[in-house]
C-alpha positions, -999 to +999 in steps of 0.1 A: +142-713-404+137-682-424+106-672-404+125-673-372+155-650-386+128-627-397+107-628-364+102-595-344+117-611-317+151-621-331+151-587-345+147-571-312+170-592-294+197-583-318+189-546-314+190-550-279+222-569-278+234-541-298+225-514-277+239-529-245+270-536-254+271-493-269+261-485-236+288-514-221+318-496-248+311-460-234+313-474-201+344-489-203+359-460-219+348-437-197+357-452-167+391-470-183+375-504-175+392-521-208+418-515-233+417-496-265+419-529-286+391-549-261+370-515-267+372-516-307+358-550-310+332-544-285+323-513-304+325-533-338+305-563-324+277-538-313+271-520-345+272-552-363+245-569-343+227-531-347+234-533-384+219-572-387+194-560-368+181-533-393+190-553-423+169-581-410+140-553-401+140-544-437+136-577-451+107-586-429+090-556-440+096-569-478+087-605-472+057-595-452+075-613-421+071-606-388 
């Protein structure tokens, strides 16, 4: 189980997840496509799945994961 949290692909998925949903967030508030509160939690569900991401990067690196 650990070695497929740590795996290089679940950490690029998550970093890709991420991303698209950053690029989804300006998007939608350029355009006006959702409301400020929909926006917030997109935004907060984006840099969490970065932040998971990069935590789970790190700890690869320090287990020799990956």
């Amino acid at each position: 189980m650990v070695d497929l949290i740590l795996s290089r692909e679940t950490v690029i998925t998550l970093a890709i997840i991420g991303g698209v949903f950053s690029m989804i967030v300006s998007w939608c508030r350029k355009n006006g496509k959702a409301s400020e509160p929909v926006i917030k939690s997109m935004n907060k569900f984006s840099y969490v799945c970065m932040s998971v991401s990069i935590f789970l990067f790190i700890a690869a690196g320090l287990f020799g994961k990956g």
